[in-house]
C-alpha positions as CSV (number, residue, x, y, z in Angstrom):
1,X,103.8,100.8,85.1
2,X,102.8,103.5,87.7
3,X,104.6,106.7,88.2
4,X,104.3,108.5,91.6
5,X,103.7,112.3,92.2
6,X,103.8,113.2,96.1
7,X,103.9,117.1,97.5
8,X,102.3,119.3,99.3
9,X,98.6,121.3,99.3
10,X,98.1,123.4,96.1
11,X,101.8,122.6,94.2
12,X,100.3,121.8,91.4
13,X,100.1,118.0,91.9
14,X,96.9,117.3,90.2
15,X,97.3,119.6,87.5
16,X,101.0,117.9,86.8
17,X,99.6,114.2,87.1
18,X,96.2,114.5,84.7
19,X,98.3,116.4,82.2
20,X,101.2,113.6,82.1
21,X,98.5,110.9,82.2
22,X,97.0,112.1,79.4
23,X,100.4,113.4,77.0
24,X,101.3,109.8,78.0
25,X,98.0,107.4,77.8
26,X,98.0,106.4,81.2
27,X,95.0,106.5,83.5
28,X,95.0,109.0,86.6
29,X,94.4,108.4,90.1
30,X,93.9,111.7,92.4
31,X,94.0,109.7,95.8
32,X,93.0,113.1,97.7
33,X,89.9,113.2,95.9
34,X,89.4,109.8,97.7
35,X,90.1,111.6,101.4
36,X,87.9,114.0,100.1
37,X,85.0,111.6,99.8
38,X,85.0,109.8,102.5
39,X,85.1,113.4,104.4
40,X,81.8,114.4,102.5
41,X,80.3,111.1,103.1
42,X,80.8,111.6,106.9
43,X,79.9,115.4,106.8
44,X,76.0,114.7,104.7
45,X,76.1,112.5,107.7
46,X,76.7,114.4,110.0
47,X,79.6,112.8,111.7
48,X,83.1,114.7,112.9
49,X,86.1,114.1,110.5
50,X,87.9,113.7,113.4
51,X,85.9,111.0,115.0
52,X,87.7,108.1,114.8
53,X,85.0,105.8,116.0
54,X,82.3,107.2,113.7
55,X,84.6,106.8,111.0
56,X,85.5,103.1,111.9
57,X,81.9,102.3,111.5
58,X,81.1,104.6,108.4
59,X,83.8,103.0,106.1
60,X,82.6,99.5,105.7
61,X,79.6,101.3,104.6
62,X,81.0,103.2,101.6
63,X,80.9,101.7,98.4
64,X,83.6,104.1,96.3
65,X,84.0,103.5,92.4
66,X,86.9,105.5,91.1
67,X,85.8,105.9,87.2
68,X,87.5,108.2,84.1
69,X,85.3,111.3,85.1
70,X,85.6,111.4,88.6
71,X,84.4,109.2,92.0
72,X,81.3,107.4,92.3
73,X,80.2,107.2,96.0
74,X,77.4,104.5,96.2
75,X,76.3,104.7,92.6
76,X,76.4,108.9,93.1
77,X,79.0,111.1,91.1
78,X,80.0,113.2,94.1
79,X,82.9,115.0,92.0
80,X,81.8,118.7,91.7
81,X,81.2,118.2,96.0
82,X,84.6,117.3,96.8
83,X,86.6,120.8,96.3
84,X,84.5,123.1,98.7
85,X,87.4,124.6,101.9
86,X,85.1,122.6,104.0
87,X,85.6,119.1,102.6
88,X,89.3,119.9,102.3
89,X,89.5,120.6,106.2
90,X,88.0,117.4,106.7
91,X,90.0,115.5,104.5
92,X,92.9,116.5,106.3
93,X,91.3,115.2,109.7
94,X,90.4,112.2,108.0
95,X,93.7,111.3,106.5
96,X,95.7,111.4,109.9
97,X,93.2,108.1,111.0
98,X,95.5,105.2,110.3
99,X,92.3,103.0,109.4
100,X,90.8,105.3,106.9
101,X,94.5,105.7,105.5
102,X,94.7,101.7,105.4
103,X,90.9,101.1,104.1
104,X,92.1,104.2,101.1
105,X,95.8,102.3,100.1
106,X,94.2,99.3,99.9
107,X,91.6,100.5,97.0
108,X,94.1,102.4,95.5
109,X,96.7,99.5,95.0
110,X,93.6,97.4,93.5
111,X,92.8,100.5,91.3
112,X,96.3,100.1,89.9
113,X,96.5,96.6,89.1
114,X,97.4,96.0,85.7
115,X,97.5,99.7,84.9
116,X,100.1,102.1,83.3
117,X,98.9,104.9,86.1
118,X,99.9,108.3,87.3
119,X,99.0,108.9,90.7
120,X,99.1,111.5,92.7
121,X,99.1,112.4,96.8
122,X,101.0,112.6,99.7
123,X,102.4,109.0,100.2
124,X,102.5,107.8,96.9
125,X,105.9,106.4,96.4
126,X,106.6,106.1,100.1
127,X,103.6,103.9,101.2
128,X,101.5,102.8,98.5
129,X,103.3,102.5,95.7
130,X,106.5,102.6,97.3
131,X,108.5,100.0,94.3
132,X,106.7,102.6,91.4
133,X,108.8,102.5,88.3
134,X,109.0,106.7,88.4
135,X,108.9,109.0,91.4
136,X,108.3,112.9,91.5
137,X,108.3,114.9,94.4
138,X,106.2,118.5,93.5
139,X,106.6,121.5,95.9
140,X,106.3,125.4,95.8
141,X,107.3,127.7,98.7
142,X,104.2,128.6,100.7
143,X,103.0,131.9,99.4
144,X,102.8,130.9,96.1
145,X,100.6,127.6,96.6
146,X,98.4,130.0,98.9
147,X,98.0,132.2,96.1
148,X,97.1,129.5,93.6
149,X,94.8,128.4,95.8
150,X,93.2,131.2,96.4
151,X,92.9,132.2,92.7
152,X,91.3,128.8,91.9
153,X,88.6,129.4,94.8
154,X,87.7,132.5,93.3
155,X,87.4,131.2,90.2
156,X,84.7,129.1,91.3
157,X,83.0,131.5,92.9
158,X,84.1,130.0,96.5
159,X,84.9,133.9,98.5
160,X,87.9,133.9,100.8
161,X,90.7,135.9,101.3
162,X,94.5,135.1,100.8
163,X,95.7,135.3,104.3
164,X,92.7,132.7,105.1
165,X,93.9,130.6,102.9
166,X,97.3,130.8,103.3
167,X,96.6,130.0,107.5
168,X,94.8,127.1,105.8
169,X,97.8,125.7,104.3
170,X,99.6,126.5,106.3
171,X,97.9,124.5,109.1
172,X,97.2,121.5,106.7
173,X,101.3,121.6,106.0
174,X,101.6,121.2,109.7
175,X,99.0,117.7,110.1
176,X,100.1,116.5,107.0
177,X,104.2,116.2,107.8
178,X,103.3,115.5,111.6
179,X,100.7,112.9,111.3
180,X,102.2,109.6,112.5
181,X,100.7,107.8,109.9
182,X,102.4,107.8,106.8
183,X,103.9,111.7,107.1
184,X,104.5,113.7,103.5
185,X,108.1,112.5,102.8
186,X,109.8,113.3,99.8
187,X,110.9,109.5,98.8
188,X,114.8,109.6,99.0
189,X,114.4,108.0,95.1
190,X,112.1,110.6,94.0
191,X,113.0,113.5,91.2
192,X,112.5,117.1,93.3
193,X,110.2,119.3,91.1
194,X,109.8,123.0,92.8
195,X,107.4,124.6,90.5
196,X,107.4,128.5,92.7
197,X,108.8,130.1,89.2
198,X,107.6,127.2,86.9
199,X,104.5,127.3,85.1
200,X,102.2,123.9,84.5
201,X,103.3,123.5,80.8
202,X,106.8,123.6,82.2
203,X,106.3,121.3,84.9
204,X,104.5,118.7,82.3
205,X,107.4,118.8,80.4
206,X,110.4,118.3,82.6
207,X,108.4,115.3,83.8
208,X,107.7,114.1,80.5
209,X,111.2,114.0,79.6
210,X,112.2,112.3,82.9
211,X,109.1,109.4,81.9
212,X,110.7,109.0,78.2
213,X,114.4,108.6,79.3
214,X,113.4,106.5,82.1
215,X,110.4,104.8,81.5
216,X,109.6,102.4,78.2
217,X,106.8,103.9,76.7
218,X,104.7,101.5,74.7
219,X,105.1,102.7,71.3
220,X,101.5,102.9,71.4
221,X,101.4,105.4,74.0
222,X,103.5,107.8,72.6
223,X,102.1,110.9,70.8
224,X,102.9,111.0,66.7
């Protein structure tokens, strides 16, 4: 059983899909933390994300292990690397190359495999999991996904200022719904979530509500 969350940058995506795994027992797949990885690979390597060639020859390579706490890049938890501005920018480079997108869906459809998952991205129920069983589709107008962002860099000590972040966004908005392969879509099947006056607990549980009407939760799975 997998249920989809696509959206853009900083709408709360990841927050929305590890809370529902967890409220309903499913495992959790953050694909951008996958992007993310193979940018930082090519980076301590010192190879352009945007370097198509390089790329081609780094990804056979990589061995990624997605595991419960976070992603294993060649036996090495590379987790607490992947959230710096720098590896984002290059995971938006990277993810616009149609064979790291292809060598990424591929591991994540594997990952799934007989899974109850909630995953999480930008082409979830469009490309990857495009028959999934539940679809959301998780936005938030611009200014206030540039301010959540900006307040979660601070809070890990990352200094930046809101209107550099918010010509961030707005520049990865821009690759991410131009990009020829696989372009953020909303999937014309999915439920439209904008969370700009929601907060994450409220988010969780209109979602959670959709999953119980729609969805048969294993009684097992379902919280006493």
């Amino acid at each position: 059983m997998v249920i989809t969350i696509d959206g853009p940058a900083a709408s709360g995506k990841g927050t929305a899909a590890k809370a529902l795994a967890a409220r309903l027992g499913f495992d959790y797949l953050d694909t951008g933390a996958m992007y993310r990885a193979v940018a930082w690979a090519a980076l301590q390597r010192g190879i352009s994300c945007s370097d198509v060639e390089a790329l081609r020859t780094l990804l056979p390579q990589l061995h990624l292990e997605l595991t419960p706490q976070g992603i294993l890049l060649d036996g090495q938890d590379i987790t607490s690397h992947l959230r710096t501005p720098e590896v984002g920018e290059g995971a938006s480079l990277v993810a616009v190359i149609p064979e790291v997108r292809r060598w990424l869906v591929e591991l994540q459809r594997r990952h799934a495999q007989g899974r109850h998952l909630v995953t999480e991205g930008r082409d979830q129920g469009t490309v990857v999991f495009p028959d999934a069983d539940l679809k959301f589709f998780l936005t938030a107008e611009l200014p206030t996904r540039a301010r959540r962002r900006w307040l979660e860099l601070q809070q890990r000590g990352l200094a930046t200022d809101y209107e550099t972040v918010l010509h961030e966004l707005q520049q990865r908005d821009t690759r991410d719904s131009t990009r020829s392969d696989s372009p953020l879509r909303q999937p014309p099947d999915a439920i439209l979530i904008d969370s700009t006056h929601l907060t994450p607990q409220q988010v969780l549980d209109i979602m959670e509500l959709h999953a119980r009407q729609r969805l048969p939760i294993p009684p097992s799975q379902r919280p006493l």
